[in-house]
C-alpha positions in Angstrom: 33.5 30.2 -92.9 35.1 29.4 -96.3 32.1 29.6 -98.8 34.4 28.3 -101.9 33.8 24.7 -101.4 34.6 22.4 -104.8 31.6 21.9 -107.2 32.9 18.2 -106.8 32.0 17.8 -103.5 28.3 19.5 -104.0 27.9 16.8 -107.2 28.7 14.0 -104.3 26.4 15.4 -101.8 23.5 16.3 -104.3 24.2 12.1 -105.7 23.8 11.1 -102.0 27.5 9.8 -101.9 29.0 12.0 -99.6 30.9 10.4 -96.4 29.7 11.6 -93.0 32.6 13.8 -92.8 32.2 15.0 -95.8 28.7 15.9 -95.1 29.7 17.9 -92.2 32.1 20.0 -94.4 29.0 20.8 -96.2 26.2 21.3 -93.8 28.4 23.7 -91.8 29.1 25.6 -95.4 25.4 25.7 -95.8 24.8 26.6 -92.2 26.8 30.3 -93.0 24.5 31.2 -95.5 21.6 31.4 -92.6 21.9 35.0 -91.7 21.6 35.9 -94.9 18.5 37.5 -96.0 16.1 35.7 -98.4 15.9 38.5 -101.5 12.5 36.4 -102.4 11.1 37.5 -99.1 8.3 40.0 -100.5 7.0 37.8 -102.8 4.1 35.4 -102.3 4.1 31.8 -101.6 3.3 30.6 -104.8 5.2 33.0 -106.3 8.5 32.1 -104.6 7.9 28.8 -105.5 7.7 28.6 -108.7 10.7 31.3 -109.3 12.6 28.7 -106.8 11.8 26.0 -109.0 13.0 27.4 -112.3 16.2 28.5 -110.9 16.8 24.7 -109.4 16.1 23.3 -112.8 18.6 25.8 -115.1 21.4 25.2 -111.9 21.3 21.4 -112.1 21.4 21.8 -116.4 24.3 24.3 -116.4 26.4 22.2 -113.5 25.4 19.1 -115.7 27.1 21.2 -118.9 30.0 22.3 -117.0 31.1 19.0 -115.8 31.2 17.1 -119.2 33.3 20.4 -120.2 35.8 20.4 -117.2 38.4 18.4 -119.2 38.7 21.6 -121.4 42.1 22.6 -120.6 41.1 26.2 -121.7 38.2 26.6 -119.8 38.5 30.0 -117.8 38.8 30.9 -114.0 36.2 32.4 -114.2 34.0 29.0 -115.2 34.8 27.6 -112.0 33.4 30.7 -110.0 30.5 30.6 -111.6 30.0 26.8 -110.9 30.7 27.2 -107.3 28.4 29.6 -107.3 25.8 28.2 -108.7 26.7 25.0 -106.6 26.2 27.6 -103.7 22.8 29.4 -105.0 21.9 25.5 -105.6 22.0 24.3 -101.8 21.3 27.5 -100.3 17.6 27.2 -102.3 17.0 24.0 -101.9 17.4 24.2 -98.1 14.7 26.8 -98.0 12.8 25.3 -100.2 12.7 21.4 -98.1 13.1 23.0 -95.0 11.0 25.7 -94.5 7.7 24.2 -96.3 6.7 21.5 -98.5 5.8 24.2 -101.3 6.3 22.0 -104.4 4.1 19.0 -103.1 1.2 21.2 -101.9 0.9 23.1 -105.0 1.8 20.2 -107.6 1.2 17.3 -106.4 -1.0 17.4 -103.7 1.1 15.0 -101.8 4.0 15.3 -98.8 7.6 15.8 -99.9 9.6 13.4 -97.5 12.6 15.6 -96.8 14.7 13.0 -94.8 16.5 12.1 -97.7 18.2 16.0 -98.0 19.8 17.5 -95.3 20.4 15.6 -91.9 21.6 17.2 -88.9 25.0 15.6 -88.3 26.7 15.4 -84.5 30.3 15.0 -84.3 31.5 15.0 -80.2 35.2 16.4 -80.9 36.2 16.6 -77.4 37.4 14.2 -74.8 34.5 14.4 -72.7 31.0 13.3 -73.0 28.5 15.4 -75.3 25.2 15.6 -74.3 22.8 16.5 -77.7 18.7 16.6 -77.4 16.8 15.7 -80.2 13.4 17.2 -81.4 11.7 14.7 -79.5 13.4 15.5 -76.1 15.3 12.4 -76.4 18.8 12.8 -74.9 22.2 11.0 -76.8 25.1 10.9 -74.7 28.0 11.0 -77.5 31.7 9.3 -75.9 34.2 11.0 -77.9 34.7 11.1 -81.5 30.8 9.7 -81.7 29.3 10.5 -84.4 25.2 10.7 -85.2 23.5 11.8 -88.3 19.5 12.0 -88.0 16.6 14.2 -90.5 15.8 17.4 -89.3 12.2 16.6 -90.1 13.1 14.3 -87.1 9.5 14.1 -85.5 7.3 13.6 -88.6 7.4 9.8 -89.4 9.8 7.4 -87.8 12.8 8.4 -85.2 15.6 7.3 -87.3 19.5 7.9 -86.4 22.7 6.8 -88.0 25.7 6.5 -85.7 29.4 5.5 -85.4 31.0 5.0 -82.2 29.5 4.6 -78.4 26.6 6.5 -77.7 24.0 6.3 -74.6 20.3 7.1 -75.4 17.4 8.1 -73.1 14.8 7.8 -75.7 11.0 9.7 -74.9 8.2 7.5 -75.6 6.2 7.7 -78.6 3.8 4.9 -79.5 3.1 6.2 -83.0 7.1 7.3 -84.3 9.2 3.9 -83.4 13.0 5.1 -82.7 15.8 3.3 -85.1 19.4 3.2 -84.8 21.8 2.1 -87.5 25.1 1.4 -86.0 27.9 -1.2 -86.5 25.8 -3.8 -88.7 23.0 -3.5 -86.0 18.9 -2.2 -86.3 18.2 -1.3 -82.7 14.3 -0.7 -82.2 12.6 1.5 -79.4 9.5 3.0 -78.2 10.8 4.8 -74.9 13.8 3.1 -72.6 17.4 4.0 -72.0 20.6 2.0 -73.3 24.1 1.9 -74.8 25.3 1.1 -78.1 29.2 0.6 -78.1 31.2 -0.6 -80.8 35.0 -2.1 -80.4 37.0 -1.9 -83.9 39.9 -4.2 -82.6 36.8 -7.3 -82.4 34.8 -5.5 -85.1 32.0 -5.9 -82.6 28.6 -3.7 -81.7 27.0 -3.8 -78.2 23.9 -2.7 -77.2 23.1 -2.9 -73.5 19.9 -2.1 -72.1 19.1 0.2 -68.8 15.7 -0.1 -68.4 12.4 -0.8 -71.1 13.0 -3.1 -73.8 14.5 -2.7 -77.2 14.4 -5.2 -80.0 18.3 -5.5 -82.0 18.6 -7.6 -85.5 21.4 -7.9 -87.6 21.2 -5.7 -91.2 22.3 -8.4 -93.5 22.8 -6.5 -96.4 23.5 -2.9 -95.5 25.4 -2.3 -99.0 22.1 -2.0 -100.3 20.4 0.4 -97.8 21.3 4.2 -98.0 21.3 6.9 -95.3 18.2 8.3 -96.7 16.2 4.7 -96.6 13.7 4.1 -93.9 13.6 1.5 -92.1 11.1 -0.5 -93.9 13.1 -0.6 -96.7 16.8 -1.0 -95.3 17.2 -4.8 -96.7 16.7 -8.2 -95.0 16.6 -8.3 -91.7 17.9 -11.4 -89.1 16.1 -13.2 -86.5 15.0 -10.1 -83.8 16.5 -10.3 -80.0 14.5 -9.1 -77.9 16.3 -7.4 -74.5 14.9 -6.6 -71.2 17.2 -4.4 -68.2 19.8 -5.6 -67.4 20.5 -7.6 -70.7 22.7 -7.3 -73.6 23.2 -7.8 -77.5 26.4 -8.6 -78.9 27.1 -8.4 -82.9 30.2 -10.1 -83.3 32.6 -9.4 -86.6 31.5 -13.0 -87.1 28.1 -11.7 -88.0 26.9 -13.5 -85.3 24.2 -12.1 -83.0 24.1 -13.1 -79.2 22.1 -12.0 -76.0 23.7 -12.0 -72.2 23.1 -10.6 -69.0 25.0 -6.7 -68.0 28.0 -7.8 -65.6 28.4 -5.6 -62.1 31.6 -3.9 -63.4 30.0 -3.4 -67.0 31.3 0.0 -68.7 27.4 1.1 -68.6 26.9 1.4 -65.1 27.9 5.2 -65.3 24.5 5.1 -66.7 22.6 4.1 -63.8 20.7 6.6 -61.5 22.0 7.1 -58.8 21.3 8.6 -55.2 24.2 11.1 -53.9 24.3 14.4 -51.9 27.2 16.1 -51.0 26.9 18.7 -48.4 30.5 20.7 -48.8 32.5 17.4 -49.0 35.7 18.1 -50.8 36.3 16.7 -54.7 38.9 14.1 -53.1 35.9 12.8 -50.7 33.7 13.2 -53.4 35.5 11.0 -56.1 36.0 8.2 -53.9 32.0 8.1 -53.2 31.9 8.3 -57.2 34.1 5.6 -57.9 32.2 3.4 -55.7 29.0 4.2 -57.0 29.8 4.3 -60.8 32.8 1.5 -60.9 34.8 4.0 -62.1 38.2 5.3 -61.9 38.3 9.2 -61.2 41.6 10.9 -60.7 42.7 14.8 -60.7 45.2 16.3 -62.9 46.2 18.9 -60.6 46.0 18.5 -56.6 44.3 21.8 -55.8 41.3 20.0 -57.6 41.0 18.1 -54.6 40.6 20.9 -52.0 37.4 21.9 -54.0 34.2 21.9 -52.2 30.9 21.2 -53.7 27.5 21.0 -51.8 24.6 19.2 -53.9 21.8 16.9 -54.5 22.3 14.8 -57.0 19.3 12.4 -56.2 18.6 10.4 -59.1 21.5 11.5 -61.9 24.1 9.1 -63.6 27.9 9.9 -63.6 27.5 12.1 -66.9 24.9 14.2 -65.1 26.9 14.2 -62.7 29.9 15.6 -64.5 28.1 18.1 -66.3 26.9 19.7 -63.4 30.3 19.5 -61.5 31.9 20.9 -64.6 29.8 24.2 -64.7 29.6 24.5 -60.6 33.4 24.0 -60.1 34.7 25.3 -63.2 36.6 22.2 -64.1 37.0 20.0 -67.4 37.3 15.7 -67.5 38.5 13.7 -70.3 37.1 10.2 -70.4 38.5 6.7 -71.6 36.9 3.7 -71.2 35.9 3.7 -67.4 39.5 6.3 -66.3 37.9 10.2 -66.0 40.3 12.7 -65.4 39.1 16.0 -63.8 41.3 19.5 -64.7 41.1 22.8 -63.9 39.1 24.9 -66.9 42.1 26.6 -68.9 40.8 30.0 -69.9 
């Protein structure tokens, strides 16, 4: 892990104007400093806090100083180490002091930090498959590829809140006291416990949210210039008339701004997302994929036709298609890409 990282890019993240990508670069950079042991360890609580405290302080002054200086063209090499390092020292405290305990609050204010606004834990599903993640609530997110989600790590302590780009499919654990949110596309998607989809199709500039089973309340953010990642809900701007779904029911957010409920069709993309009842008992892939296709409304092929004299015996009473998958992929030793409703299965390459 490359631990030189610009001191322009800490100023953005430490301003809150970093892009989600950008936060990535950074979190993972922060995440190779973990292993490292803390030096403050022997000291007391207190103690560690308030030495923590000084150090933040004298960073953010001498960063301050650097950067009105930077246009110095004489300024030595050796400035910019020592601002990247301090940059470094910078995060690398304040993670351990947000994270780990709410020191400062306890001992000088009395009150609780709210650390949702430092760090989030960002998602990024790279592959051509489906990624399952689990949240600190044991909710599940099924990310399509290049889905994105960005949620606190403090996740549990006030209200479930995610930020997300691309399709995504939730199972969300109930929890009558911590409402779940999702930003996404122009959309506010509310929850207590269900399971649905939240698509989003850049050609119509359109969000989706289709709902499996509970019932999820969707309004349109009409100003989301004015809400930050770190807001909470309550604070995220006006809000539009609420739709209310039920199973079996949809919300569409069209680039029009307009806000629409339907009914799911038969052949809708989400019914890979229904449980299903299927047991196989040593039926070969090529039997097994048309039963699949039937089920799910899908289209599964095989890349290679050797795939097709597999045999699998199992019981997979009450899974979707991803479950599904997930377990075929690990049994079999294969791979899928997915587009759309077209899966391809492969041979794992080692």
């Amino acid at each position: 892990m490359n631990k030189n990282i610009s001191p322009e890019l800490i100023r953005k993240y430490i301003g809150g104007n970093c892009t989600p990508e950008e936060m990535e670069t950074v979190h993972n950079w922060y995440a190779s400093f973990e292993n490292e042991p803390d030096p403050l360890i022997d000291l007391e609580l207190k103690e560690q806090l308030e030495l923590k405290m000084r150090m933040l302080g004298r960073i953010r002054t001498n960063i301050r100083s650097v950067g009105a200086n930077r246009r110095n063209k004489r300024m030595k090499p050796l400035l910019y180490s020592w601002v990247v390092s301090a940059a470094a020292i910078f995060i690398v405290i304040l993670g351990i002091v947000l994270y780990q305990s709410d020191f400062k609050d306890r001992y000088f204010t009395g009150k609780k930090y709210n650390t949702e606004t430092v760090v989030p834990v960002v998602v990024h599903n790279k592959t051509s498959s489906l990624q399952k993640h689990i949240l600190p609530d044991s909710s599940v997110i099924w990310l399509r590829p290049l889905a994105m989600i960005m949620y606190s790590k403090n996740f549990v302590q006030g209200i479930r809140k995610v930020s997300m780009k691309g399709d995504a499919f939730f199972e969300v654990t109930k929890d009558k006291k911590h409402p779940f949110v999702i930003y996404s596309g122009g959309l506010i998607t509310k929850v207590w416990g269900t399971s649905f989809s939240i698509s989003y199709n850049p050609e119509t500039r359109s969000t989706e949210v289709a709902v499996l089973t509970g019932k999820v309340s969707v309004s349109a953010n009409k100003h989301p210039e004015e809400r930050s990642e770190a807001q909470s809900p309550e604070h995220s701007g006006a809000l539009s008339d609420e739709l209310m779904l039920l199973p079996d029911e949809k919300a569409v957010y069209s680039g029009s701004h307009k806000l629409s409920k339907t009914k799911i069709t038969e052949n809708s993309a989400v019914s890979i997302w229904k449980k299903e009842d299927v047991m196989f008992d040593n039926i070969t892939v090529k039997e097994i994929i048309k039963v699949l296709n039937v089920k799910f409304k899908v289209n599964i092929t095989t890349a290679d036709q050797a795939l097709n004299d597999y045999v699998l015996k199992a019981d997979f009473s009450g899974q979707s298609l991803p479950e599904i998958l997930l377990i075929m992929e690990k049994s079999l030793n294969i791979s899928y890409s997915i587009e759309d409703r077209d899966i391809l299965l492969k041979q794992q390459t080692k």
